[in-house]
C-alpha positions in Angstrom: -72.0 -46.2 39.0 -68.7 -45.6 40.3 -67.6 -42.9 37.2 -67.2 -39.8 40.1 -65.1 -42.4 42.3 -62.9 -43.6 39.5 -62.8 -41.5 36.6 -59.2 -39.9 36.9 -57.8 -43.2 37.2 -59.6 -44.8 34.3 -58.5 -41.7 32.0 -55.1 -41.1 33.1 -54.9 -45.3 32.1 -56.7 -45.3 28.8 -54.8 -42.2 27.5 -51.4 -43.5 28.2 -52.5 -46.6 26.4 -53.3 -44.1 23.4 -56.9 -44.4 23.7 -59.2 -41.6 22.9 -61.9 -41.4 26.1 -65.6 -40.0 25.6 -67.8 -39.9 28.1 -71.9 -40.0 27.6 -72.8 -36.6 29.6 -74.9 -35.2 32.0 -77.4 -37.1 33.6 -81.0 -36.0 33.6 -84.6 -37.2 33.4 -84.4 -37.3 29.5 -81.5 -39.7 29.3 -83.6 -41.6 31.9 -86.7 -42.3 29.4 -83.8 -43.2 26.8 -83.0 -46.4 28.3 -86.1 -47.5 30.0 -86.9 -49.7 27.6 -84.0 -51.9 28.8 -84.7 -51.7 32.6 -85.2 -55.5 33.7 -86.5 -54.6 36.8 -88.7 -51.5 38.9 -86.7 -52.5 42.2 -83.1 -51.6 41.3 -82.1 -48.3 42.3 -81.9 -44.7 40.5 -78.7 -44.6 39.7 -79.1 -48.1 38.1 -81.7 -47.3 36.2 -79.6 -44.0 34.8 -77.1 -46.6 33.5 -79.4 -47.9 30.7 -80.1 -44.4 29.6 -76.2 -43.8 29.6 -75.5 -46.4 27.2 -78.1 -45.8 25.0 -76.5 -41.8 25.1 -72.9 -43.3 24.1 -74.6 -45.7 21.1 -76.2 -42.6 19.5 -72.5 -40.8 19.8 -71.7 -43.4 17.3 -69.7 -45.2 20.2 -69.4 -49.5 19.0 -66.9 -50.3 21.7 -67.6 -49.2 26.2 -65.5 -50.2 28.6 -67.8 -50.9 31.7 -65.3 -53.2 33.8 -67.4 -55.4 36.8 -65.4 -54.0 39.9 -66.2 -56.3 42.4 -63.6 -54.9 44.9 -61.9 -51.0 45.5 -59.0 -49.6 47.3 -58.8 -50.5 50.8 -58.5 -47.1 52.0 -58.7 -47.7 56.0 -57.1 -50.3 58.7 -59.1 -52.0 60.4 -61.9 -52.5 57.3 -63.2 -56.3 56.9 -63.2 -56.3 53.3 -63.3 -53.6 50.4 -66.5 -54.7 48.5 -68.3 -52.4 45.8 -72.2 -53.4 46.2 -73.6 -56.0 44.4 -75.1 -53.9 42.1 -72.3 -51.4 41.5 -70.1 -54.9 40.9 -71.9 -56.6 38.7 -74.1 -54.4 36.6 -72.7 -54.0 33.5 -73.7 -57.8 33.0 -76.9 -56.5 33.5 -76.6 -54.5 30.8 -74.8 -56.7 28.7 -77.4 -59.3 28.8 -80.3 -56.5 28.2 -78.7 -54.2 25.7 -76.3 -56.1 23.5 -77.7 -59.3 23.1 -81.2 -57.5 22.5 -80.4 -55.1 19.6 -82.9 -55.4 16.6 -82.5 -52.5 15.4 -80.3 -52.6 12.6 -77.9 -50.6 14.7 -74.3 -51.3 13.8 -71.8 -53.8 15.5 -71.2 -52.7 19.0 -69.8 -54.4 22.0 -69.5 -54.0 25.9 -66.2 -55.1 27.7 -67.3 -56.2 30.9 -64.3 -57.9 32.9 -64.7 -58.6 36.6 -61.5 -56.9 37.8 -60.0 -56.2 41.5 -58.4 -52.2 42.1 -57.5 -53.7 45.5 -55.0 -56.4 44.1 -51.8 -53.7 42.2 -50.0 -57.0 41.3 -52.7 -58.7 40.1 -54.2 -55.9 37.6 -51.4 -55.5 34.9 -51.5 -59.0 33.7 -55.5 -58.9 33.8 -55.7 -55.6 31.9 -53.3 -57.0 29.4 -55.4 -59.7 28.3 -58.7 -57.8 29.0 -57.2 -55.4 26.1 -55.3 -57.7 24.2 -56.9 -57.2 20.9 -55.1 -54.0 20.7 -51.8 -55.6 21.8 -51.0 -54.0 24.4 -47.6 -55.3 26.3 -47.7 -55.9 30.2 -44.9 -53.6 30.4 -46.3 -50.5 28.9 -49.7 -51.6 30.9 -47.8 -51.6 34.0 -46.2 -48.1 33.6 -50.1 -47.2 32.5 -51.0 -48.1 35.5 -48.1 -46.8 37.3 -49.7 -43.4 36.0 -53.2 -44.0 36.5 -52.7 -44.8 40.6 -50.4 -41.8 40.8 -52.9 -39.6 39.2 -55.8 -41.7 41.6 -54.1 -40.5 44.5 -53.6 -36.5 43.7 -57.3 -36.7 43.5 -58.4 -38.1 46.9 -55.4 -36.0 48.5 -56.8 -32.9 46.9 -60.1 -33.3 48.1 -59.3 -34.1 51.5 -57.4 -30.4 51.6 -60.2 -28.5 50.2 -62.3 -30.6 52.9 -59.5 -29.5 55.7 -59.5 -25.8 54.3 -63.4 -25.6 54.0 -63.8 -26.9 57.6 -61.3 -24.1 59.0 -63.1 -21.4 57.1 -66.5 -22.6 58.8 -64.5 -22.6 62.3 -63.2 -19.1 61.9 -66.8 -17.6 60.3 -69.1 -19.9 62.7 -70.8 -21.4 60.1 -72.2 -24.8 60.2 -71.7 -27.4 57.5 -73.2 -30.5 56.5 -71.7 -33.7 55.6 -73.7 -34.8 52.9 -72.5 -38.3 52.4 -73.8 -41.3 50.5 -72.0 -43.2 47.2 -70.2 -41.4 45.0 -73.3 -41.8 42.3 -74.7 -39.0 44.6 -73.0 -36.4 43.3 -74.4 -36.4 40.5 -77.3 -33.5 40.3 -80.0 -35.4 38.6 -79.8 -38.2 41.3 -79.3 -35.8 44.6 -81.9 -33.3 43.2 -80.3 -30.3 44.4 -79.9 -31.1 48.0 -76.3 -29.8 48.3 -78.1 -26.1 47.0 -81.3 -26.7 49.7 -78.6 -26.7 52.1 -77.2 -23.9 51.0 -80.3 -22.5 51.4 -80.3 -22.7 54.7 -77.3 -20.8 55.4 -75.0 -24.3 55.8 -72.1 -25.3 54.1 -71.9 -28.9 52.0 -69.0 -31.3 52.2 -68.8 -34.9 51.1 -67.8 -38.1 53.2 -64.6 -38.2 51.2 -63.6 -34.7 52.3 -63.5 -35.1 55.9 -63.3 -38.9 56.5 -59.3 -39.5 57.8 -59.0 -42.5 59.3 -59.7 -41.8 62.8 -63.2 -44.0 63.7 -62.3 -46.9 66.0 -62.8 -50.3 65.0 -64.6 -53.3 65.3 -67.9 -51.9 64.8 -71.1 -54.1 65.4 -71.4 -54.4 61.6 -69.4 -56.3 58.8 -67.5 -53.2 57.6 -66.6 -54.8 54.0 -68.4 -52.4 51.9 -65.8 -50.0 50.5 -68.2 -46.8 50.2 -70.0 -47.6 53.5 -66.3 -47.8 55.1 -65.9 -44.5 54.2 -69.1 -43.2 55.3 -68.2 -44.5 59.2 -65.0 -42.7 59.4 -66.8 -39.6 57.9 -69.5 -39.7 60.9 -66.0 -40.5 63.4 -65.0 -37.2 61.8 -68.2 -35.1 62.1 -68.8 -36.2 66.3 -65.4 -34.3 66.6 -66.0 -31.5 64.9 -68.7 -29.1 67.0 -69.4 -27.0 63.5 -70.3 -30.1 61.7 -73.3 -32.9 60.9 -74.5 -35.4 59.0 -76.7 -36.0 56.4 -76.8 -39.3 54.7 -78.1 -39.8 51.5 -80.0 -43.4 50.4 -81.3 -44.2 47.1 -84.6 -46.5 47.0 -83.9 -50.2 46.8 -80.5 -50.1 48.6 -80.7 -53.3 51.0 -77.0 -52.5 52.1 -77.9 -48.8 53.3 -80.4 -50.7 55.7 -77.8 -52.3 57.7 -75.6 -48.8 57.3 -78.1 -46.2 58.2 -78.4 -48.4 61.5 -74.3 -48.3 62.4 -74.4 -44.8 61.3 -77.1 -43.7 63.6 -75.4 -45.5 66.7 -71.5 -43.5 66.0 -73.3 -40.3 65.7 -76.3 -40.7 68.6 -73.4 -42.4 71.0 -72.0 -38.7 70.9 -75.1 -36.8 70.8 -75.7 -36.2 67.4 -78.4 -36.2 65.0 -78.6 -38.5 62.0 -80.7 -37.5 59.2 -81.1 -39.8 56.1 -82.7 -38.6 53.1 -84.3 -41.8 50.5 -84.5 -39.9 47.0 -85.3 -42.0 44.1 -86.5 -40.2 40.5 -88.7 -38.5 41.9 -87.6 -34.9 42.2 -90.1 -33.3 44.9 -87.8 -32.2 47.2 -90.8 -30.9 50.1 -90.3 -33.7 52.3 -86.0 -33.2 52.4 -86.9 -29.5 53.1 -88.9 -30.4 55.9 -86.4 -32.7 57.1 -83.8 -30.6 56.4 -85.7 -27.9 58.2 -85.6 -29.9 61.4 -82.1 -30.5 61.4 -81.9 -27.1 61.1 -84.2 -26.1 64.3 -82.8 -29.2 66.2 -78.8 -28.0 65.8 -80.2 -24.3 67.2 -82.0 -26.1 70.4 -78.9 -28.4 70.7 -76.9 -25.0 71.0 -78.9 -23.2 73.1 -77.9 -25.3 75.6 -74.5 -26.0 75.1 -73.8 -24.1 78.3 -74.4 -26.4 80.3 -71.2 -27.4 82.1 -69.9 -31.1 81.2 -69.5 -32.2 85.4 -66.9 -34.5 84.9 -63.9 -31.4 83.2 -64.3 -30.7 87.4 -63.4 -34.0 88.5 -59.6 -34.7 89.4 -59.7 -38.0 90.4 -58.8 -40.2 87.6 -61.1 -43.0 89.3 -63.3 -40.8 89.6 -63.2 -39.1 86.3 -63.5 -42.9 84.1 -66.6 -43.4 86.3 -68.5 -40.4 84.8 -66.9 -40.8 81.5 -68.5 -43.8 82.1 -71.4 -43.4 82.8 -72.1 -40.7 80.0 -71.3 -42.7 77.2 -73.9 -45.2 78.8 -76.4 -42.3 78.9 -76.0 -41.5 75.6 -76.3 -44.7 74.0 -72.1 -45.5 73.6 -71.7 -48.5 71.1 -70.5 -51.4 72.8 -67.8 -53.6 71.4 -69.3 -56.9 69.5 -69.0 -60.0 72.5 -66.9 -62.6 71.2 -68.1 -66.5 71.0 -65.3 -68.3 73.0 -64.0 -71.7 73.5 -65.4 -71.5 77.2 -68.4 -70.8 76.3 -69.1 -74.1 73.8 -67.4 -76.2 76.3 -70.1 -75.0 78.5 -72.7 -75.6 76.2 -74.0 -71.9 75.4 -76.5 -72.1 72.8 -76.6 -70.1 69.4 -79.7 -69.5 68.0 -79.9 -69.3 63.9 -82.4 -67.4 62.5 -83.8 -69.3 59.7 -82.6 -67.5 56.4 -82.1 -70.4 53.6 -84.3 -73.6 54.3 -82.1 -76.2 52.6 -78.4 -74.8 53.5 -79.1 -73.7 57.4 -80.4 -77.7 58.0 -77.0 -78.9 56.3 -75.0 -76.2 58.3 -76.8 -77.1 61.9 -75.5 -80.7 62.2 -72.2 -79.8 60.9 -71.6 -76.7 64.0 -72.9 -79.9 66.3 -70.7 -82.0 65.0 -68.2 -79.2 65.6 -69.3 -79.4 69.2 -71.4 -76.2 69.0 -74.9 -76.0 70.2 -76.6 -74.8 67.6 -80.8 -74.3 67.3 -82.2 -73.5 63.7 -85.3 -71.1 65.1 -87.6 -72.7 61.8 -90.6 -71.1 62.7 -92.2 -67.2 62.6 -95.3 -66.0 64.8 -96.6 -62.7 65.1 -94.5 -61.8 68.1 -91.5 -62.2 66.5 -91.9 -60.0 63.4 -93.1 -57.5 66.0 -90.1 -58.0 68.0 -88.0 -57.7 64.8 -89.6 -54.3 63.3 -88.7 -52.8 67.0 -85.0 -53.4 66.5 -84.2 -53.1 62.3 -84.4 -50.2 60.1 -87.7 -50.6 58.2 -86.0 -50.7 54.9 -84.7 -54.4 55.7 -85.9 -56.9 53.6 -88.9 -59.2 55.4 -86.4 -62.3 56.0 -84.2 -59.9 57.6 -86.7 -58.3 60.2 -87.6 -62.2 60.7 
């Protein structure tokens, strides 16, 4: 799930070590049926379900031993991020599959084992002396680990920098030609053809360049924003829209697989960088199915709304004329506020529970919110657990949450 992310660190470490590294191919709707007998449950997403199908591919290969590491964190790649989680599912799926593939092979297959350790890329200090004993039936000292390492982050870095000059030198080729491109971003399990269906080629299609998130996203997006930005990937994806408001040649198209709870809350903080400077957010929800008609249309729309949008871009922007600095942060002002600026989260203060405000709790875990409600009191917070739903407040919630929120969430 994160292979296209962090192959050429994995490799450059594993061949320095002395390792031989295979790989379990393509993906495609074959390898798909391999491993859906394995599949614990409908509701995960695509690219989850591929996984099963991927083992399987690697067993028949004759592979007995896979290194599928649990990587609850990744790089922090920008300041100002909360935290640099992988999803839950990207984190912790090769349990999954440890608990329904290896312990449930009857087949007379021979011995073969998964190494699933929960490691952290974020922590360099800590990783060495993890790896060491993750691989310590091979005997592998800390040292020659370490310079394995050394060579793996090296190696790590030449990648992202690379990609992020094709991105710069792709961009100025659009500026000089006036093309338009799109930033097709999602996770990096969306590269992969048989899960993004040949969207990149559709928008080729349409006369449009294709970039990823990691291609144009440098750093620039202002922080806080009114989410928890701790999802590495989704981190990402917010500096790429920063990015793609600046640049007149370029939008966005955001990819989200079915089942992704996280891309509910994303496709929400996405929608408000890009609408606060008059752009247009499109997300695409593939799963396995590969009808592409309704992206087209979508797609399509972009298309037609990007032509209106230029048509008239002549109109003159009233405040270039205005001298006045006053004057000038007045209408600058003003437009953000007409076109929906984000506004900075409002802080809980000391004043205000000295004065007694009241914070309302939604009611999200019965037996934990009534053990957390007396402690805030006892804190001196006034805190109300709202315990019960009606009809007008699930209609209240669907107006303000992206309908792919789970029911306690729209709550």
């Amino acid at each position: 799930l994160n292979l296209y992310e962090n192959y050429p660190f994995w490799f450059t470490l594993l061949t320095r070590l002395g390792f031989r590294v295979m790989i379990s191919g393509r993906s495609d709707h074959d390898l798909f049926e391999k491993g859906m007998e394995s599949i614990p449950s409908e509701n995960v997403c695509y690219p989850a379900k591929l996984v099963h199908g991927h083992i399987e591919s690697l067993r028949e290969k004759g592979i007995r031993t896979i290194f599928y590491p649990c990587v609850t964190y990744e790089q922090k790649q920008y300041e100002g991020q909360d935290n640099n989680f992988n999803c839950p599912v990207v984190a912790t799926y090769p349990e999954v599959i440890r608990n329904n593939i290896e312990k449930g092979d009857d087949d007379g297959a021979a011995e073969f084992r998964l190494l699933t350790p929960f490691l952290n890329l974020g922590n360099r200090d800590y990783l060495p002396k993890r790896l060491t004993a993750v691989f310590s039936e091979w005997g592998i000292p800390e040292e020659e680990m370490r310079s394995a390492l050394d060579a793996a982050w090296e190696e790590d870095a030449a990648v992202k920098r690379e990609i992020r000059e094709k991105g710069e030198e792709y961009i100025e080729w659009m500026r000089e030609r006036g093309v338009r491109g799109i930033v097709l971003a999602g996770r990096p399990y969306h590269l992969d053809p048989e899960i993004n269906h040949g969207i990149p080629e559709v928008i080729n299609g349409l006369g449009m360049g294709v970039l990823t998130e990691d291609a144009v996203a440098d750093g620039r997006l202002e922080r806080p924003l009114r989410v928890r930005d701790q999802w590495s990937y989704h981190s990402r994806l917010y500096e790429a829209a920063a990015r793609v408001v600046d640049e007149p040649n370029l939008e966005m198209v955001q990819l989200n697989s079915f089942g992704c709870g996280v891309d509910a809350v994303t496709a929400d903080q996405v929608q408000e960088i890009l609408e606060g400077r008059g752009d247009v957010h499109t997300v695409l929800k593939i799963d396995e199915v590969s009808n592409l008609g309704a992206a087209k249309i979508r797609l399509r729309s972009l298309d037609a709304a990007i032509a209106e949008r230029e048509a008239h871009s002549e109109v003159v922007d009233t405040t270039r004329e205005l001298v006045d600095p006053a004057e000038r942060a007045a209408a600058e002002e003003k437009r953000s506020a007409a076109a929906g600026h984000i506004k900075p989260r409002v802080a809980f203060t000391k004043q205000m529970r000295d004065e007694g405000w009241e914070i309302l709790a939604p009611q999200m875990a019965p037996i934990q919110f009534k053990l957390l409600a007396p402690v805030l009191r006892r804190a001196g917070y006034n805190v109300r657990v709202l315990e019960r739903t009606s009809r007008e407040s699930m209609e209240t919630g669907l107006k303000y949450v992206n309908n792919d929120a789970c029911y306690p969430a729209i709550v």
